[in-house]
VEXKOLKE-391799 format. One record per residue (C-alpha): residue in three letters; x, y, z; residue number from 1. Coordinates in nm, 3 decimals, padded with zeros to 5 digits, m for minus. Example, Ala and Ser with C-alpha at 12.3 -4.5 7.8 and 13.67 -1.06 7.14 Angstrom:
<'ALA',<01.230,m00.450,00.780>,1>
<'SER',<01.367,m00.106,00.714>,2>
END
This chain:
<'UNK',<m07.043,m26.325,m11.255>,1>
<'UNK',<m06.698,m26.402,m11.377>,2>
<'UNK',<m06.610,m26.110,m11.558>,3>
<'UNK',<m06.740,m25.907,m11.252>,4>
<'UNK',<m06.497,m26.069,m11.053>,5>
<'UNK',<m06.213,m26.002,m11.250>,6>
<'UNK',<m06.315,m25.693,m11.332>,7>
<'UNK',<m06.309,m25.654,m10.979>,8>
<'UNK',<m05.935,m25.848,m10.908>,9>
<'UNK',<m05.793,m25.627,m11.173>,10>
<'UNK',<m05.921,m25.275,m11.025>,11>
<'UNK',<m05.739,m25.391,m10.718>,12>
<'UNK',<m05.413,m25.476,m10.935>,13>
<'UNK',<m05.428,m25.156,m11.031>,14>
<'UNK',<m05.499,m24.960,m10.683>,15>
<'UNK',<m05.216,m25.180,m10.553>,16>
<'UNK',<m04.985,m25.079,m10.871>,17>
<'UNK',<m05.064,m24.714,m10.857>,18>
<'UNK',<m05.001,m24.676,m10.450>,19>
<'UNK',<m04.690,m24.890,m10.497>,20>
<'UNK',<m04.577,m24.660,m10.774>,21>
<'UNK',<m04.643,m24.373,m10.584>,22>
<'UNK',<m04.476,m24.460,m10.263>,23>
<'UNK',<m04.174,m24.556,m10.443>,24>
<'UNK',<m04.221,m24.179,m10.645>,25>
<'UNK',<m04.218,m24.046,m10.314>,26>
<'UNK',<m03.939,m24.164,m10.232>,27>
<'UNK',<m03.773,m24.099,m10.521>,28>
<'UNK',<m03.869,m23.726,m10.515>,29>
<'UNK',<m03.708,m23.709,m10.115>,30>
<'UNK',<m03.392,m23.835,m10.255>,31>
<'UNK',<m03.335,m23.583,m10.546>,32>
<'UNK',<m03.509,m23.285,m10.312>,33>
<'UNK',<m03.267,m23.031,m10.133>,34>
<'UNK',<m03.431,m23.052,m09.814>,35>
<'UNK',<m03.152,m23.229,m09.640>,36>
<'UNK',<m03.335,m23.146,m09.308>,37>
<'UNK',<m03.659,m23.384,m09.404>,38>
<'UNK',<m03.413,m23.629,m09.594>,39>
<'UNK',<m03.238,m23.671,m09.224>,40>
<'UNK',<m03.576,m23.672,m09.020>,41>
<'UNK',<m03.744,m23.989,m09.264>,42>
<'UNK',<m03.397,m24.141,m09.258>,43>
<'UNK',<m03.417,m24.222,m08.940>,44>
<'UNK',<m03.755,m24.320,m08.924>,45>
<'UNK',<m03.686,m24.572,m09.217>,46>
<'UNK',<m03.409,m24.700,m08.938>,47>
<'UNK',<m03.594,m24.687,m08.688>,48>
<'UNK',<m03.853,m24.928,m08.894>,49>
<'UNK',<m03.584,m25.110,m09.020>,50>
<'UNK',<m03.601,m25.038,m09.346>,51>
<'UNK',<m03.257,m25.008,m09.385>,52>
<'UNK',<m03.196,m25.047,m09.721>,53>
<'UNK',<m03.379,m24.670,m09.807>,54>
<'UNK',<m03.217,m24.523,m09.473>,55>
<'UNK',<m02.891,m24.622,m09.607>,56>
<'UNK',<m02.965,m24.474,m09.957>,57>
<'UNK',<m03.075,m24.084,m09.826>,58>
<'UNK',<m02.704,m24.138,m09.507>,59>
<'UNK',<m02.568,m24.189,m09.808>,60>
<'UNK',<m02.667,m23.874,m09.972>,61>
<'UNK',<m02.653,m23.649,m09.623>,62>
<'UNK',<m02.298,m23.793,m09.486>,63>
<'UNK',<m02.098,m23.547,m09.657>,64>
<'UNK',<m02.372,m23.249,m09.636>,65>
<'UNK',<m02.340,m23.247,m09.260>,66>
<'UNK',<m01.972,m23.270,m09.202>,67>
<'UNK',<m01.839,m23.055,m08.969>,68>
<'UNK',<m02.252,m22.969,m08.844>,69>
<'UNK',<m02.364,m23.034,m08.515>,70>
<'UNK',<m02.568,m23.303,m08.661>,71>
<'UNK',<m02.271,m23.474,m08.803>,72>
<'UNK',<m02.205,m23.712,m08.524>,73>
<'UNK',<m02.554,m23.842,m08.457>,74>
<'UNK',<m02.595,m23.909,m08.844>,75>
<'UNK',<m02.238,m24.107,m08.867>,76>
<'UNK',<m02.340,m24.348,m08.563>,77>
<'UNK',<m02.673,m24.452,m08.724>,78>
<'UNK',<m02.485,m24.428,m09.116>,79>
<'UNK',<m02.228,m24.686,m08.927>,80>
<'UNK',<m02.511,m24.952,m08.759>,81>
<'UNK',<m02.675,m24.899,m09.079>,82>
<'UNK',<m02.420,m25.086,m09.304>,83>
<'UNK',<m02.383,m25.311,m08.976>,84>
<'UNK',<m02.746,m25.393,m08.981>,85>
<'UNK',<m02.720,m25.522,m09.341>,86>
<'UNK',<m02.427,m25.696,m09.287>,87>
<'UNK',<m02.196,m25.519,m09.485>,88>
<'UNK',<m01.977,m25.575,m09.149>,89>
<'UNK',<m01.651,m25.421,m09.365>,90>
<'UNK',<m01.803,m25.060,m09.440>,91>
<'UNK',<m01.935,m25.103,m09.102>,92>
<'UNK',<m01.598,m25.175,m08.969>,93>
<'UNK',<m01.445,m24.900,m09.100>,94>
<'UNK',<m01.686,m24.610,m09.036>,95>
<'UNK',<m01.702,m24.748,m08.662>,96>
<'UNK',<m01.393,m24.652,m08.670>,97>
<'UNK',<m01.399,m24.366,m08.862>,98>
<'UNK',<m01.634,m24.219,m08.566>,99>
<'UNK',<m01.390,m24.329,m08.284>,100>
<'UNK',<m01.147,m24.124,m08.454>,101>
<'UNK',<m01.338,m23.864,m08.538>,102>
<'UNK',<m01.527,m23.820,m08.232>,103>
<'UNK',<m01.268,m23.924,m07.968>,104>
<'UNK',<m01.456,m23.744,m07.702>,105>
<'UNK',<m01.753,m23.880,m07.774>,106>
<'UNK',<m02.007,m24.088,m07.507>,107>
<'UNK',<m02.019,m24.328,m07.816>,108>
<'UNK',<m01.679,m24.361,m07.899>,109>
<'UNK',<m01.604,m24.688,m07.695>,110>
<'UNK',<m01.913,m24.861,m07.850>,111>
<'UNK',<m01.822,m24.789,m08.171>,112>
<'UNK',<m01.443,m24.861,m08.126>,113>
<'UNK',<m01.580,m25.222,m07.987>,114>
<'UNK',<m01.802,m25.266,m08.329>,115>
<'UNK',<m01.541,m25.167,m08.517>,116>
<'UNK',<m01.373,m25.517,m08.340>,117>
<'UNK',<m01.710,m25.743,m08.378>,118>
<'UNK',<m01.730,m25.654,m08.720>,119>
<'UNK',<m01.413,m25.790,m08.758>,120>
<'UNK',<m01.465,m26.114,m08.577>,121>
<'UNK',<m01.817,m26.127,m08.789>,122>
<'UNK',<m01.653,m26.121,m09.105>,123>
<'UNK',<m01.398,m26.404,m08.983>,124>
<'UNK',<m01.452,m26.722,m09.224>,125>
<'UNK',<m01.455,m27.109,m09.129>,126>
<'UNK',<m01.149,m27.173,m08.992>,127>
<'UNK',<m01.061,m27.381,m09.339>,128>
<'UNK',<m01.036,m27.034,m09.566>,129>
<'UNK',<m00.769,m26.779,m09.531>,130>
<'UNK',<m00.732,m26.640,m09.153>,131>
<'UNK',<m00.648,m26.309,m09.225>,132>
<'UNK',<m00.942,m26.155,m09.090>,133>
<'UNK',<m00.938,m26.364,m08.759>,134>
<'UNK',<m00.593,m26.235,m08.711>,135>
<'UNK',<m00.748,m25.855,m08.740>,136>
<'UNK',<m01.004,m25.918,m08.537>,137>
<'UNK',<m00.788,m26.041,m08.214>,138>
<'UNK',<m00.568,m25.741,m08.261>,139>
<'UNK',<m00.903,m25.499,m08.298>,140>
<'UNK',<m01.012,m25.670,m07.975>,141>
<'UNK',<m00.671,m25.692,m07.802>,142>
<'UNK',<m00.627,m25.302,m07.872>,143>
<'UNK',<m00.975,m25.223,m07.733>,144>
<'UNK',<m00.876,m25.442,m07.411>,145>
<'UNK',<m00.587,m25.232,m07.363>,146>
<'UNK',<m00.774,m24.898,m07.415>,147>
<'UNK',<m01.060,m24.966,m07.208>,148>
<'UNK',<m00.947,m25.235,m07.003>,149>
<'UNK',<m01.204,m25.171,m06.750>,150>
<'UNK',<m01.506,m25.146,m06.938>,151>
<'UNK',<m01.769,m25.395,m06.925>,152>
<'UNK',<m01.711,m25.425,m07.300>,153>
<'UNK',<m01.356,m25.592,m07.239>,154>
<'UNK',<m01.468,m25.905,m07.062>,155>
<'UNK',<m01.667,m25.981,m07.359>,156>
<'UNK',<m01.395,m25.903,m07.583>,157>
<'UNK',<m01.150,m26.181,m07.413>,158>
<'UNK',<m01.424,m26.438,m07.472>,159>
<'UNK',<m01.410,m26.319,m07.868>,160>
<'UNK',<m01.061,m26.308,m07.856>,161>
<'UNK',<m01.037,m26.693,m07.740>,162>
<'UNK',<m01.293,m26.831,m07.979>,163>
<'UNK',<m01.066,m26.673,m08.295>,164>
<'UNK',<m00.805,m26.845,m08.139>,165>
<'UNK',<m00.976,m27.160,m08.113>,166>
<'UNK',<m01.017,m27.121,m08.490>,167>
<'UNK',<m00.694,m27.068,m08.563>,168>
<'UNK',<m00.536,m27.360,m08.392>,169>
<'UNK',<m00.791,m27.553,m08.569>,170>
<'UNK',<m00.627,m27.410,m08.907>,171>
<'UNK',<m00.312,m27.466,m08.747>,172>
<'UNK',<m00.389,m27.842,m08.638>,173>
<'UNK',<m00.587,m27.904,m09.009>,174>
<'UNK',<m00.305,m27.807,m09.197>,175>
<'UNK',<m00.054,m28.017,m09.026>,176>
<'UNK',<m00.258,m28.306,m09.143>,177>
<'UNK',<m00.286,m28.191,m09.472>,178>
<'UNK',<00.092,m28.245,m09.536>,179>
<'UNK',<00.058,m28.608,m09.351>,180>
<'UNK',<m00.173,m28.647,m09.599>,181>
<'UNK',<m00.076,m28.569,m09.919>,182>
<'UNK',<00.263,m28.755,m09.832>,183>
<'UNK',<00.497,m28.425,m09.718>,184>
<'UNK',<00.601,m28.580,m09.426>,185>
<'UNK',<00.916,m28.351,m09.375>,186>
<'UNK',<00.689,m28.056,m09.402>,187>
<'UNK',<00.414,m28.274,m09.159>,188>
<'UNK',<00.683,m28.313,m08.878>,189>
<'UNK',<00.747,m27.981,m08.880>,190>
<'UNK',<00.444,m27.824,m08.907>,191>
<'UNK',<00.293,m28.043,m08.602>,192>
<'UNK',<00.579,m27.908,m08.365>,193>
<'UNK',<00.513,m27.526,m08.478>,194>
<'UNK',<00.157,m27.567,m08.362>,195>
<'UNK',<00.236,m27.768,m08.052>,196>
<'UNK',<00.504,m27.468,m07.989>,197>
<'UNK',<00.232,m27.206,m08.053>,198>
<'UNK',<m00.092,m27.350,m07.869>,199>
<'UNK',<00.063,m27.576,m07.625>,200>
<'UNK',<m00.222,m27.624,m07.426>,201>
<'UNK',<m00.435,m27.755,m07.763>,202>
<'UNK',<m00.694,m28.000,m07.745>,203>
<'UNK',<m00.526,m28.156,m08.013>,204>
<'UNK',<m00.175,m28.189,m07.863>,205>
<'UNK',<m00.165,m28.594,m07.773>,206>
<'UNK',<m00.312,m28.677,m08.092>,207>
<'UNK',<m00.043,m28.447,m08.312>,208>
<'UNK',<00.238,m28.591,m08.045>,209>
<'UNK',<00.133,m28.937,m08.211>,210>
<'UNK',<00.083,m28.821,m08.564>,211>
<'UNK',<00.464,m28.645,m08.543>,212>
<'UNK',<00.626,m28.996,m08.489>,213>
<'UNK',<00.416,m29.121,m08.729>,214>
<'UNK',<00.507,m28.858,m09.018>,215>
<'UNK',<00.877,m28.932,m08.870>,216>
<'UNK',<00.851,m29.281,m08.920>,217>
<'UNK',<00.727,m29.225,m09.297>,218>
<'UNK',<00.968,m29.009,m09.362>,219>
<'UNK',<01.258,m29.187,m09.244>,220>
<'UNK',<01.142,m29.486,m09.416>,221>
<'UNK',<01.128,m29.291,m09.753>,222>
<'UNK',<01.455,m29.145,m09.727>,223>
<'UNK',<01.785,m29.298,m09.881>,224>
<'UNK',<01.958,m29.564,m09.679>,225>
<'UNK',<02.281,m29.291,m09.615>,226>
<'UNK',<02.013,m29.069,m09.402>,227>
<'UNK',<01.747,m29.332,m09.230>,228>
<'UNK',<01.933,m29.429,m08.945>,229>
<'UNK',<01.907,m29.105,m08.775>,230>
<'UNK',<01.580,m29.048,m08.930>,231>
<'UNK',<01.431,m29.364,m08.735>,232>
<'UNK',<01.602,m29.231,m08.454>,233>
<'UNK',<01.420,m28.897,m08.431>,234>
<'UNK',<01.094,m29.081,m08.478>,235>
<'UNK',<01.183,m29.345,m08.163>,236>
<'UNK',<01.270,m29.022,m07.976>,237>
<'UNK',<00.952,m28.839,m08.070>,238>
<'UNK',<00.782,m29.162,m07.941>,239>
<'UNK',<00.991,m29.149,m07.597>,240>
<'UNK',<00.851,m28.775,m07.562>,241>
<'UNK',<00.481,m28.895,m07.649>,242>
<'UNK',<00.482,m29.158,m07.392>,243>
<'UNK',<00.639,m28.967,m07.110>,244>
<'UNK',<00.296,m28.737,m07.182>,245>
<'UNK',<00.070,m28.956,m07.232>,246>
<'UNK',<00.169,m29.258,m07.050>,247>
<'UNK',<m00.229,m29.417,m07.101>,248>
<'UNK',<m00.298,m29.266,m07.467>,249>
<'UNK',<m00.554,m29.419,m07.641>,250>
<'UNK',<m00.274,m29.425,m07.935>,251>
<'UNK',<m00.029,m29.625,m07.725>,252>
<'UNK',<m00.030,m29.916,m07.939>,253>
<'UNK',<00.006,m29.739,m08.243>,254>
<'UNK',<00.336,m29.549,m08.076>,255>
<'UNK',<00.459,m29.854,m08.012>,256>
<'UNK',<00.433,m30.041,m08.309>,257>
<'UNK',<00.578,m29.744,m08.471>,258>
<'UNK',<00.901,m29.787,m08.227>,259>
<'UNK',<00.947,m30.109,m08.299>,260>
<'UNK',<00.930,m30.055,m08.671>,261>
<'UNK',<01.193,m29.778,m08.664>,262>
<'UNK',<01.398,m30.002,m08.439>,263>
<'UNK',<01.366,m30.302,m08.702>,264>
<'UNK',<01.426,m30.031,m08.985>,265>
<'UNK',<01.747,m29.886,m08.822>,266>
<'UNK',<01.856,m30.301,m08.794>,267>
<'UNK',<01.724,m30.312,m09.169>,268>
<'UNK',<01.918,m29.989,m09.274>,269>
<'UNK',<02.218,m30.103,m09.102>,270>
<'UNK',<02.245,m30.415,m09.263>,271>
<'UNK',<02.182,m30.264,m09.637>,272>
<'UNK',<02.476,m30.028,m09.545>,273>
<'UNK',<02.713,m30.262,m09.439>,274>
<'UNK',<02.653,m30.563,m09.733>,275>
<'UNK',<02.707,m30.229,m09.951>,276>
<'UNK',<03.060,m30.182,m09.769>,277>
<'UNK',<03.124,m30.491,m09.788>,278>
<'UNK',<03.027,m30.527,m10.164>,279>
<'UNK',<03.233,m30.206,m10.236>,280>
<'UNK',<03.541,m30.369,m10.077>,281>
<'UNK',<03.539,m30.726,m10.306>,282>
<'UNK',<03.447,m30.446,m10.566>,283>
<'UNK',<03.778,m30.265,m10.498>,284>
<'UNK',<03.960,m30.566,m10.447>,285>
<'UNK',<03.866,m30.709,m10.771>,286>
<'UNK',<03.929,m30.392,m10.957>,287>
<'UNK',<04.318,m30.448,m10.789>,288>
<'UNK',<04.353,m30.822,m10.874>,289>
<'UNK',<04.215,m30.713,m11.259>,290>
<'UNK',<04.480,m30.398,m11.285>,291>
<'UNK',<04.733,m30.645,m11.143>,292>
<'UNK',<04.666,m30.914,m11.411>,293>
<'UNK',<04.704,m30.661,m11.673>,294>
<'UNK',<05.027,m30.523,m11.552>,295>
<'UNK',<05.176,m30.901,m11.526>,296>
<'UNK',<05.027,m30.959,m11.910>,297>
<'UNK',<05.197,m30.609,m12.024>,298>
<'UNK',<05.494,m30.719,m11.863>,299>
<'UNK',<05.491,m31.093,m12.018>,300>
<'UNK',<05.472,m30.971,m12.387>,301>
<'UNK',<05.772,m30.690,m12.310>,302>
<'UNK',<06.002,m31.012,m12.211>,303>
<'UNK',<05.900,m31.226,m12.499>,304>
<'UNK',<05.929,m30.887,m12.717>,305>
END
């Protein structure tokens, strides 16, 4: 009974092996054929099955057949949502378009110009990695707006264009901390102000407001005596601008205990300077009452000389 069975188990193997074999033989043989009219025909059924992995392979083969045919532009649209359906969103990018400019006139050309723009804002990363790509894709969508600004297409394209934004004043606000951070607070102060200046109306704004006088602050106090004076008093200001916005900010307290520490520091710094002055002065004044002694000594031994 046993070795009937897998006598039986392994005759299926095989009937499963051989029409496996053979359908991928069949395939095979389409792809090395000549018959560019048949390759075209099962290429778009694999598509339209989505088996787009084999439809890609035999575009591949008929894309440069067929330019300049009649069937040229049909077979670029589905070779360009082809690579988009696989997610290879930067060849799909680029023969999107590659079509547009190809086939200006086309019915097709605004869809494919407005891929050619989603593909972009697919392939844009967390907003943590390099923003290169979100920066392309709010041009590609800003340049479709103005082309077709009343298509239906463009409305959609705003929304896109805000959510990249979104991201990158999220870069923008993440790096600012970074510098508080790691202890750059020159770099910190600056960088909050540049992305308060370039997405004023952030979400982020009262809480990098706060964390400007507080990378002030640190600075100032890690700066030489000569420069913390006006240091503290860039951070007090910052803290006169924060409260004048935010009047009821959750980080009120915080501001003001950071006032009142660069008012005690300027009082501190102040102080240091002026004992220094001070200790300079006796410093001078004994370096007069020593040359003086010396001269009255010289002068001594030249009499008794």
């Amino acid at each position: 009974m046993f070795k009937k069975l897998s006598t039986l188990v392994g005759s299926i193997l095989l009937i499963l092996i051989i029409a496996l074999g053979g359908c991928k033989s069949k395939f095979e043989r389409l792809k090395a054929s000549n018959d560019n009219s048949k390759k075209y025909k099962e290429a778009l059924k694999y598509y339209n099955k989505k088996d787009y992995g084999r439809a890609l392979e035999l575009f591949d083969a008929l894309v440069q057949h067929y330019r300049g045919h009649a069937e040229a532009e049909d077979l670029y649209y589905y070779y360009a949502y082809t690579n988009y359906k696989l997610k290879d969103y930067t060849s799909a990018r680029y023969h999107f378009k590659t079509f547009a400019d190809t086939y200006p006139n086309s019915t097709r050309t605004e869809e494919c110009r407005y891929m050619s723009a989603y593909c972009y804002f697919l392939d844009s990363p967390t907003f943590s990695l390099d923003q290169e790509n979100t920066q392309k894709a709010i041009d590609a969508m800003q340049l479709f707006i103005n082309l077709y600004p009343k298509s239906d297409r463009s409305a959609e394209a705003g929304k896109l264009i805000q959510t990249l934004r979104d991201k990158l004043e999220a870069k923008s606000y993440a790096n600012s901390k970074l510098y508080l951070t790691i202890g750059d607070y020159q770099s910190a102060v600056i960088a909050f102000n540049n992305s308060l200046r370039d997405y004023p109306d952030t979400k982020y704004a009262e809480e990098m407001e706060f964390l400007t006088i507080k990378a002030q602050y640190l600075y100032a106090k890690n700066s030489y005596e000569l420069k913390q004076v006006e240091r503290y008093t860039t951070a007090i200001s910052f803290y006169q601008q924060f409260i004048e916005h935010y009047p009821a900010s959750k980080y009120l307290k915080e501001a003001e205990a950071l006032k009142k520490d660069s008012e005690q520091g300027i009082i501190e710094t102040n102080r240091i300077l002026a004992e220094a002055v001070t200790t300079q002065n006796l410093n001078k004044k004994g370096q007069v009452q020593n040359s003086t002694q010396v001269q009255i000594q010289k002068d001594s031994s030249t009499i008794k000389k």
